[in-house]
LOKOL-872290 format. One record per residue (C-alpha): residue in three letters; x, y, z. Coordinates in pm, whole numbers. Layout:
+-----+--------+--------+--------+
:   r :     px :     py :     pz :
+-----+--------+--------+--------+
: ALA :      X :      Y :      Z :
...
+-----+--------+--------+--------+
This chain:
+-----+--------+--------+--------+
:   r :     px :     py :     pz :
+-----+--------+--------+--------+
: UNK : -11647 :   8960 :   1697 :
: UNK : -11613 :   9122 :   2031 :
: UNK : -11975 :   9283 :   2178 :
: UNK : -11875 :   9612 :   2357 :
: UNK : -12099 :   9702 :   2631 :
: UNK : -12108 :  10040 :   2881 :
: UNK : -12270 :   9988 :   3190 :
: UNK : -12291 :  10220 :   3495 :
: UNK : -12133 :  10126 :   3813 :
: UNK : -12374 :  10022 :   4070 :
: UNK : -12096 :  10053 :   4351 :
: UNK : -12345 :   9857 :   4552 :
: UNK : -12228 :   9533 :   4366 :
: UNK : -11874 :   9449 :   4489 :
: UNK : -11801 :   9292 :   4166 :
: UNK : -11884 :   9575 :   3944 :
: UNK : -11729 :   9791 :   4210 :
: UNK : -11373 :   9632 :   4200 :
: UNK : -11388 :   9595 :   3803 :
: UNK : -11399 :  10020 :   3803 :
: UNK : -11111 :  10038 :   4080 :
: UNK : -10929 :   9800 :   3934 :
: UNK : -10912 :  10002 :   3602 :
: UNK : -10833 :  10338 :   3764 :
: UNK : -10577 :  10132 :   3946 :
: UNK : -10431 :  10063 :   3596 :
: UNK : -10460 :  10408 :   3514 :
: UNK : -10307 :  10554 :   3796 :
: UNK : -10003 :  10343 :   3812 :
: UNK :  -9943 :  10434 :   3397 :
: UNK :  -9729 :  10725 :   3262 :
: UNK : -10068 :  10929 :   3234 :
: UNK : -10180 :  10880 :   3586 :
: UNK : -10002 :  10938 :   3885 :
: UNK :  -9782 :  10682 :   3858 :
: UNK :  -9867 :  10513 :   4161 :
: UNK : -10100 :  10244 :   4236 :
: UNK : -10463 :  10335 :   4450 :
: UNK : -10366 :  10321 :   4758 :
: UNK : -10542 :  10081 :   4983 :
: UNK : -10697 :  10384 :   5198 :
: UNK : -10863 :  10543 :   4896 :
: UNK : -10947 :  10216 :   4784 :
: UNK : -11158 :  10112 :   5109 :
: UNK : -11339 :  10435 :   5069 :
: UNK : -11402 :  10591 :   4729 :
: UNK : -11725 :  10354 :   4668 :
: UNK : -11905 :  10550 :   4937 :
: UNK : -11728 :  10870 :   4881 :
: UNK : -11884 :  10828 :   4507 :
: UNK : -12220 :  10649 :   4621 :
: UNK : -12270 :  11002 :   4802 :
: UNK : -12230 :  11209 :   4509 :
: UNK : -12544 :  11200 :   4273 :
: UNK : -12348 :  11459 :   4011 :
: UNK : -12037 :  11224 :   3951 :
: UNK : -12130 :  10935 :   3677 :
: UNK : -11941 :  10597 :   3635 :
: UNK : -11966 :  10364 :   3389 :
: UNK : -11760 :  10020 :   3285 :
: UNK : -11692 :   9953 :   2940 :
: UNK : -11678 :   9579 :   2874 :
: UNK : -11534 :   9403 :   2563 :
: UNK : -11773 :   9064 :   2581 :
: UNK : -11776 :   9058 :   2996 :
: UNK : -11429 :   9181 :   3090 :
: UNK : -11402 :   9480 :   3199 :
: UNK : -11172 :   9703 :   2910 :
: UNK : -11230 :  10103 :   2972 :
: UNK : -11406 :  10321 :   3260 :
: UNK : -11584 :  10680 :   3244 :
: UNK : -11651 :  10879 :   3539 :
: UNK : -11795 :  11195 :   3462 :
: UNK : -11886 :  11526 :   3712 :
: UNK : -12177 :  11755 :   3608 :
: UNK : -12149 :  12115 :   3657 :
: UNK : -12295 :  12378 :   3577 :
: UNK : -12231 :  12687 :   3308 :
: UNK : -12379 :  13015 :   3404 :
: UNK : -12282 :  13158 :   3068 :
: UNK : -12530 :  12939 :   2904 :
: UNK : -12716 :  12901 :   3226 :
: UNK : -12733 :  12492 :   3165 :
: UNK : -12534 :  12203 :   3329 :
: UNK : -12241 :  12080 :   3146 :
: UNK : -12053 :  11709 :   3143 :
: UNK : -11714 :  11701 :   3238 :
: UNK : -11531 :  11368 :   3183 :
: UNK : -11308 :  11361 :   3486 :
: UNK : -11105 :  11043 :   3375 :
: UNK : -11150 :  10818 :   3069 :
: UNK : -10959 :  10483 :   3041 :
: UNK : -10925 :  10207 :   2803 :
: UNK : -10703 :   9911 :   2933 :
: UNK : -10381 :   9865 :   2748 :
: UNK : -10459 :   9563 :   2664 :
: UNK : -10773 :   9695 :   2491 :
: UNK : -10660 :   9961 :   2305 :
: UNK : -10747 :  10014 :   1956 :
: UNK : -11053 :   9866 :   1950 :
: UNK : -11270 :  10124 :   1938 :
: UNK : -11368 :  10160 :   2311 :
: UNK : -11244 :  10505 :   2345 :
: UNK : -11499 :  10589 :   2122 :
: UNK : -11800 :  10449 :   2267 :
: UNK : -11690 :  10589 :   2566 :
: UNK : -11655 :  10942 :   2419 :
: UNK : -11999 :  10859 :   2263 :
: UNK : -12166 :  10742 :   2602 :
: UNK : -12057 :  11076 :   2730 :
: UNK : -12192 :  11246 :   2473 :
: UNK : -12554 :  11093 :   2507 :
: UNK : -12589 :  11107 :   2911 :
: UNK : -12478 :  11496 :   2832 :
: UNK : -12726 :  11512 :   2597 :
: UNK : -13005 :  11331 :   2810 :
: UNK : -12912 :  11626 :   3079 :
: UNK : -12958 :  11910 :   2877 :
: UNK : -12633 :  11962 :   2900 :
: UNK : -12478 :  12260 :   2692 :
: UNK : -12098 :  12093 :   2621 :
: UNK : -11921 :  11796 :   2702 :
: UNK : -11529 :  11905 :   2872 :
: UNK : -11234 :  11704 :   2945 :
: UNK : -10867 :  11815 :   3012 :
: UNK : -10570 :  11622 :   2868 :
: UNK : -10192 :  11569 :   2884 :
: UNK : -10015 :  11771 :   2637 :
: UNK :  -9793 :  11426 :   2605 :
: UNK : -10092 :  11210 :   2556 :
: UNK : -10041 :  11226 :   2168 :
: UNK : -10302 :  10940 :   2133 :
: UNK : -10575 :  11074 :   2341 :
: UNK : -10529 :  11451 :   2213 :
: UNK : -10642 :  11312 :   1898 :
: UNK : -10889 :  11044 :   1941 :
: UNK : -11095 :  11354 :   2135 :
: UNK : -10993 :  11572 :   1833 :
: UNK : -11134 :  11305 :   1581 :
: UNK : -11438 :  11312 :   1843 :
: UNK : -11467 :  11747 :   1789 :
: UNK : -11321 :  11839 :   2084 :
: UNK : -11147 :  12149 :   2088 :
: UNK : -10884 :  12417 :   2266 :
: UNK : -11175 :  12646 :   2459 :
: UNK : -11104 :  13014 :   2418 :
: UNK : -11403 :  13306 :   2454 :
: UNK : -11241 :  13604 :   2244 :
: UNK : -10880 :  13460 :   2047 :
: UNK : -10734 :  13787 :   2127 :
: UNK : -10739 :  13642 :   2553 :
: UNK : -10608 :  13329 :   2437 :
: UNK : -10651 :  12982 :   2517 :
: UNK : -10803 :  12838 :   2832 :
: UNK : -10589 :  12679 :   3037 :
: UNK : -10637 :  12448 :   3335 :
: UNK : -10524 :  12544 :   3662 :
: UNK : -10500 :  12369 :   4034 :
: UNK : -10421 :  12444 :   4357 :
: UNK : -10364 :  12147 :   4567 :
: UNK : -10547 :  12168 :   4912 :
: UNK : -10355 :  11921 :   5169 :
: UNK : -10598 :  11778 :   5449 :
+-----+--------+--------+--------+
């Protein structure tokens, strides 16, 4: 039987620092990331980037001690419900891990630090294409976010900013 464990990054510990780039790595190189690896300049410098950011939450999932699945969350903040919310910014299980249930205790490690925070609701986005992942964080009670169903669905938007 395999022991699942979620620990947060301490990016101070090289070791536990390459085990969460190496996964995004893996998820940016796949069909649901960018396709392309992390480059080595963002590689030599997101540990500090995120060591300076006390609102964005990492975590390694491992299955025994290898490193299987990451969670970085950002906390914001609602003013509708004037209370922060969680939003899980990427979530990855290894393909080599998959269906084992880590996706899960991700999803449910999420759910506890948001609840910890006071947080109001939990938000992710997804790729319409990600057939697997749409429903494991359907099964989990996610849902499409609308205010008034005559508006619509929410959608999500970006504007890339080059610099």
């Amino acid at each position: 039987m395999n022991t699942v464990s979620i620990q947060p990054v301490d990016f101070g510990d090289a070791v536990r620092a390459e085990a969460y780039l190496d996964l995004l790595d893996h998820y940016m190189r796949g069909p649901t990331g960018s396709g392309t690896p992390l480059s080595p300049a963002l590689r030599t410098r997101l540990t500090a980037e995120l060591r300076q950011r006390p609102t964005v939450l990492c975590f390694v999932a491992y299955l025994d001690d290898t490193p299987a699945g990451l969670l970085t969350c950002v906390e914001g903040f609602s003013t509708f419900a004037g209370r922060p919310l969680l939003n899980i910014h990427d979530i990855v299980v290894h393909e080599r891990f998959r269906r084992r249930g880590l996706a899960r205790a991700l999803l449910e490690k999420a759910e506890d630090v948001a609840r910890t925070r006071g947080c109001c609701k939990l938000t992710l986005e997804v790729l319409e294409g990600n057939a697997g992942a749409r429903q494991a964080y359907l099964e989990f009670g996610f849902r499409a976010y609308e205010l008034d169903p005559a508006m619509g669905r929410a959608l999500f938007m970006e504007k890339r900013l080059e610099g």
